[in-house]
C-alpha positions in Angstrom: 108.3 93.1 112.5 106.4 94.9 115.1 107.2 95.3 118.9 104.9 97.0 120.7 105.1 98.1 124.0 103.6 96.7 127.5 101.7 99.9 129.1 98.7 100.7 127.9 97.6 104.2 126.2 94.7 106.1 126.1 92.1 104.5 123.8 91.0 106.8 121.1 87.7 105.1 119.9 85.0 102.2 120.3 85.5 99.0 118.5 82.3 97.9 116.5 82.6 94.4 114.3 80.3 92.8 112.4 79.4 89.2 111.2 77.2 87.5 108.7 76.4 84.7 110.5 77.4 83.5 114.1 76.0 80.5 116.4 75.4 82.4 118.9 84.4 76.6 114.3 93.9 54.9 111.7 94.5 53.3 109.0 93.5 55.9 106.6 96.1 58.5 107.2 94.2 62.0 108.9 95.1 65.3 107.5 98.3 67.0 107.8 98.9 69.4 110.4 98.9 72.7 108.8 102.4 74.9 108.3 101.3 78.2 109.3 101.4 79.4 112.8 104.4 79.8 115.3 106.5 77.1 115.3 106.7 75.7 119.1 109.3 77.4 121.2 110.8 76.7 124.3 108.4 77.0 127.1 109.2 80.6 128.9 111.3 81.5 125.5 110.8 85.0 125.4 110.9 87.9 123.6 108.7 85.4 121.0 107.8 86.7 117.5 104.3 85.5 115.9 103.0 86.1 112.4 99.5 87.1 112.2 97.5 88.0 108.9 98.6 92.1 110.4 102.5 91.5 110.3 104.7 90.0 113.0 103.7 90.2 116.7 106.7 90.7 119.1 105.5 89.6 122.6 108.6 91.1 124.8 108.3 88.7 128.3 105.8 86.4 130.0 102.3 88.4 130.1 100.9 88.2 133.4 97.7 90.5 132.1 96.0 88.0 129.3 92.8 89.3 127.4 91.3 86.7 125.2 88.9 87.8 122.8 88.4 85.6 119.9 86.6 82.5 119.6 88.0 80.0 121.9 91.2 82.1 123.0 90.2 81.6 126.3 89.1 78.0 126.7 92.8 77.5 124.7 94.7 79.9 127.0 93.5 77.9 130.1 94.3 74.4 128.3 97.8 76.2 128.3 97.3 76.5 132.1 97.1 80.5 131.7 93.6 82.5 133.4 92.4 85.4 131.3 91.7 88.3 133.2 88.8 89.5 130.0 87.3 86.6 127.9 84.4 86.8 124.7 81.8 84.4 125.9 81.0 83.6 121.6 78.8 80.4 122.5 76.5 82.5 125.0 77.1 79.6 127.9 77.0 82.7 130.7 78.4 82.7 134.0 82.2 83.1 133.4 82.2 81.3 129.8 82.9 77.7 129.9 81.1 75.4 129.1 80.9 72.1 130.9 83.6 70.6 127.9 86.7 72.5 129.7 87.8 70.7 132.5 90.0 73.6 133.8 88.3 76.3 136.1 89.3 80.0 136.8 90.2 81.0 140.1 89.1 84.3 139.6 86.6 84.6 136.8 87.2 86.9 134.2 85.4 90.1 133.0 82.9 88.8 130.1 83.9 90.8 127.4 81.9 91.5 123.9 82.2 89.5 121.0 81.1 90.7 117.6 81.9 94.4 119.7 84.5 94.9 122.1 84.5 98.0 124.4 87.8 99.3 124.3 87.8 101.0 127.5 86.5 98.1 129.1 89.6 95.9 128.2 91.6 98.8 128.6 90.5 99.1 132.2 91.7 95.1 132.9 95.2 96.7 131.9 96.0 93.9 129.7 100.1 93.3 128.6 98.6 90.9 125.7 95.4 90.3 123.8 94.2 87.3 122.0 92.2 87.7 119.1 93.1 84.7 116.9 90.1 83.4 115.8 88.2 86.3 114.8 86.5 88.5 111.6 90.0 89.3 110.5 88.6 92.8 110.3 91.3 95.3 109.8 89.8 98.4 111.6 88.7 95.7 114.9 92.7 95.3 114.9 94.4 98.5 114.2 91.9 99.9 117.3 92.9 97.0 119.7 96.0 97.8 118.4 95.5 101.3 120.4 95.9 99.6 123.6 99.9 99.8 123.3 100.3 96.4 123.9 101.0 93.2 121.8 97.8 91.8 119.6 98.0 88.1 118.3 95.1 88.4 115.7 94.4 85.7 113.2 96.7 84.2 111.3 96.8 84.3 107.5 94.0 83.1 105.3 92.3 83.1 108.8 89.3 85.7 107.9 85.8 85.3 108.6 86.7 83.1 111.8 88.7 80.1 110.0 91.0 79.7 111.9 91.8 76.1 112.1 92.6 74.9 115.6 96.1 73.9 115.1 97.2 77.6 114.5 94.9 78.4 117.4 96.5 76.5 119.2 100.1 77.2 118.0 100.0 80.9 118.2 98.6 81.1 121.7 100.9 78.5 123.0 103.6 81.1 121.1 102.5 84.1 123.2 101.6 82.7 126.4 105.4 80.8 126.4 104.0 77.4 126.0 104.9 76.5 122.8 106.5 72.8 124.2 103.0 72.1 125.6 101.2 73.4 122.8 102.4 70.8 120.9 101.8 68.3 123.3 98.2 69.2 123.4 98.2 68.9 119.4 99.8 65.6 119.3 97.0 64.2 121.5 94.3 65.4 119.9 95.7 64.4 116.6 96.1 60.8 118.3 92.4 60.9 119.3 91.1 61.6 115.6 93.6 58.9 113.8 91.9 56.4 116.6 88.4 57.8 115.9 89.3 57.0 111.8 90.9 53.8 112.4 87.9 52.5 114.8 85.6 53.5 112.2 86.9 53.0 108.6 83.5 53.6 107.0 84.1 57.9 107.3 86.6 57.8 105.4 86.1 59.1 102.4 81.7 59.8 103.6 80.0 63.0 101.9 78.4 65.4 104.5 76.5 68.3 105.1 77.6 70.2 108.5 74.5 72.4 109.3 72.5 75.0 111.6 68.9 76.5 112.0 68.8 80.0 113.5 66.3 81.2 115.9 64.7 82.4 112.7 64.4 79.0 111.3 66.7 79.9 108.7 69.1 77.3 107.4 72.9 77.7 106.3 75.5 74.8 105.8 78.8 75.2 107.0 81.5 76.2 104.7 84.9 74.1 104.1 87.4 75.3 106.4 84.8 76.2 109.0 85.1 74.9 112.3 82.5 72.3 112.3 83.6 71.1 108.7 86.9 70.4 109.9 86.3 68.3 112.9 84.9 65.9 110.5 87.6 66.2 108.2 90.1 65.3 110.9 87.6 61.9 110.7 88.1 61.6 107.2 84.7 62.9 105.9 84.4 65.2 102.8 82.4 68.0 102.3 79.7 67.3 99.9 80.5 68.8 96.3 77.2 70.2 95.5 77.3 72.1 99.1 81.0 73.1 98.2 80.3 74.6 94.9 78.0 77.1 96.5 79.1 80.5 97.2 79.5 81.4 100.7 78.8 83.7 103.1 81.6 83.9 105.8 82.2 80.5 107.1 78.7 79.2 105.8 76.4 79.2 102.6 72.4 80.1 103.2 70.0 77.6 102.4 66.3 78.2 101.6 63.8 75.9 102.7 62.7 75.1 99.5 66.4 74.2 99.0 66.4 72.1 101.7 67.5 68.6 99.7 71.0 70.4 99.6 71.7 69.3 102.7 71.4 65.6 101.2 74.7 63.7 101.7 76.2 60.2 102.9 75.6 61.9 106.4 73.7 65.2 107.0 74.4 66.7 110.6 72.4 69.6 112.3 72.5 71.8 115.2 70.0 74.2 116.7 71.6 77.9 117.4 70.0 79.8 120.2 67.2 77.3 120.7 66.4 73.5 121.5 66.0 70.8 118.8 62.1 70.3 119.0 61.8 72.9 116.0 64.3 71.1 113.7 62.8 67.8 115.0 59.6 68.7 114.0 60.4 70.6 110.6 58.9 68.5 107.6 61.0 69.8 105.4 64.3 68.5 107.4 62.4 65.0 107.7 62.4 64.9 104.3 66.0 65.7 103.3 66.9 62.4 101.6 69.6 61.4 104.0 67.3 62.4 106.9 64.8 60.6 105.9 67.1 57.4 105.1 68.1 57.7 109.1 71.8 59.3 108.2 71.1 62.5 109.9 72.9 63.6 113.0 70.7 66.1 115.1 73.1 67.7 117.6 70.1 68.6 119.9 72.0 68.1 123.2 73.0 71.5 123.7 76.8 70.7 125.4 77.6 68.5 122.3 76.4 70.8 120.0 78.7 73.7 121.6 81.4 71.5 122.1 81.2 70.6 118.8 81.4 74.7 117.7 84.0 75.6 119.8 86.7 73.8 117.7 88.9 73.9 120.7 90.9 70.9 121.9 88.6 70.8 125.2 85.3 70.7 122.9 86.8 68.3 120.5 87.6 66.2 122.6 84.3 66.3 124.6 82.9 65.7 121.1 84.9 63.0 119.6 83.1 60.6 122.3 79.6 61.9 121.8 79.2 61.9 118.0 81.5 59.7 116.3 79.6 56.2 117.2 76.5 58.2 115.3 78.3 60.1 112.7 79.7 55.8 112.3 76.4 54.8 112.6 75.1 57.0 109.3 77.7 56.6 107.1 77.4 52.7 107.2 74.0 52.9 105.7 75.2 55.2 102.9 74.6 53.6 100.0 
C-alpha cells in the first residue's frame, strides 16, 4: 500500500500520452454491479485506501485541492458536490467543461487542463492534495510522472486500460477519495433504478444486437468495443453487442471499419454519432444509408450534439440526460428487428 504525502514536489518532466482513437465511454434483470472499486465508506472516513490498476492509493484527510483529469472525473467529482480546481475538458464542450447534461455549476471555474497531454507544471501550479485520473489510457509512465506531484493519484482501476473504465468504479473510487462514499452509492442506486425502468418499459431491448458507432472528421468509421462506454449504456438496457462486431480485433476501446466494410455495422439496431462535426455528412453518406439496418429504419443517428456527448460521457449526469433522449428510439428500432 502506498501513502503519499500532501505537498507537492518539484516536477521533474512533461507528461505526454497518447491514444488511438478519442471522440474528441424491469423485468429482465440489468447487469450486476461490478466488484471492483472501493467499497463505499463512511462519508468524511478518512485516511481511505483505494486500489487502482498502480497499487493501493492512501488518501490521508479530506482534499480541499481536487485535480480531475480523466474522463468524466470532473463532471463525477461535482455530482459528489466537490469543485475541481483543474479539469480535462475530453468532450471539447469549452468554456469551463460542462456540458449542458450536468446540472451542477462551479463557483469558480476551473483551470482547463490537457487531456491526451497534461502539463505537469501547470497542475503543479493549482497545488493539488489529490488528482483524479480514473478513467484514462492506463499508461504507466502518464502515472508514475503525475505520481511526481507528491501527492495521492487515484488512476484507473484494474482491467481499466485504454479508458474502460465502467462508470460504477468511476463512480466508486471518486466517491472513495473525495469522502463520499455513502452518497456514491446513492447516486449508483439511482441510476441503476433509472436503467431497470428503461428495460422494464421497453422489453423488446432485451436481448437486441447492436452496433455502437462514430465517423471522425475524416469520415473514417470505427465501432465501439465491448466494455466501452457507449457499449455499456446499452448493456445496462439489455442490448448485446453484435457477435460479428465482437469478434473483431480492437483498437483501444473501438475496432476500425472501412467503408467498403460498412454492412458490419448491420445489427437489430445500428447507432451513430458524429465526432468533431454535425450529422449532415453521415446523413448524407450512401454508404451508411445502405447498411442493412439503416436502411430497414433501425438506425439511431445521434446528430444532436448534447445527446451525442451525453451519451460519451458515461457519467451519471450524461446518462441520465441520455436515458430520456434515446431510449424511445433505440425502443423504436429494435421492434422492427426482425
Amino acid at each position: 500500500m502506498n501513502s503519499v504525502p500532501r505537498r507537492t514536489l518539484p516536477l521533474l518532466a512533461a507528461l505526454a500520452a497518447a491514444l488511438a482513437l478519442v471522440a474528441g465511454c424491469g423485468t429482465a434483470a440489468g447487469p450486476a454491479p461490478g466488484d471492483a472499486g472501493a467499497a463505499p465508506a463512511a462519508d468524511g472516513a478518512f485516511p481511505v485506501t483505494i486500489p487502482t490498476a498502480f497499487g493501493d492509493v492512501t488518501v490521508p484527510e479530506q482534499p480541499q485541492r481536487v485535480v480531475a483529469l480523466g474522463w468524466s472525473d470532473a463532471e463525477t467529482a461535482l455530482a459528489l458536490g466537490v469543485e475541481p480546481v483543474g479539469a480535462a475538458d475530453w468532450l471539447a464542450v469549452g468554456g469551463d467543461g460542462l456540458g449542458p447534461w450536468v446540472p451542477q455549476t462551479y463557483r469558480t471555474p476551473p483551470t482547463i487542463l490537457g487531456t491526451l497531454e497534461v502539463d505537469l507544471e501547470a497542475v503543479a501550479a493549482l497545488e493539488p492534495d489529490l488528482v483524479l485520473d480514473t478513467r484514462a489510457s492506463g499508461d504507466r509512465d502518464r502515472y508514475d510522472r503525475l505520481a511526481q506531484l507528491g501527492v495521492p493519484v487515484v488512476g484507473i482501476p484494474a482491467g481499466g486500460e485504454n479508458y474502460l473504465t465502467d462508470w460504477r468504479d468511476q463512480l466508486r473510487s471518486v466517491g472513495a477519495a473525495l469522502g463520499r462514499g455513502a452518497e456514491a452509492a446513492r447516486l449508483q442506486s439511482e441510476l441503476e433504478q433509472r436503467f431497470a425502468g428503461a428495460r422494464e418499459a421497453n422489453p423488446q431491448l432485451q436481448g437486441a444486437t447492436v452496433v455502437s458507432g462514430a465517423r471522425n472528421t475524416l469520415g473514417e468509421y470505427a465501432a465501439y468495443a465491448d466494455g466501452s462506454g457507449r457499449m455499456e449504456f446499452l448493456t445496462e438496457l439489455g442490448m448485446t453487442l453484435s457477435p460479428t462486431v465482437a469478434a473483431l480485433p480492437a483498437e483501444g476501446f473501438s475496432t476500425p471499419i472501412s467503408r467498403e466494410r460498412m454492412n458490419l455495422f448491420d445489427a437489430d439496431v445500428t447507432v451513430m454519432q458524429p465526432i468533431g462535426k454535425d450529422a449532415t455528412e453521415i446523413e448524407n453518406d450512401p454508404l451508411w444509408k445502405a447498411v442493412p439496418s439503416v436502411a430497414d429504419g433501425r438506425g439511431v443517428l445521434l446528430s444532436d450534439r448534447d445527446v451525442s456527448q451525453a451519451f460519451s460521457a458515461a457519467s451519471v449526469q450524461g446518462w441520465t440526460f441520455a436515458l430520456e433522449r434515446t431510449v424511445p428510439r433505440l425502443a423504436d428500432a429494435a421492434a422492427k428487428a426482425p
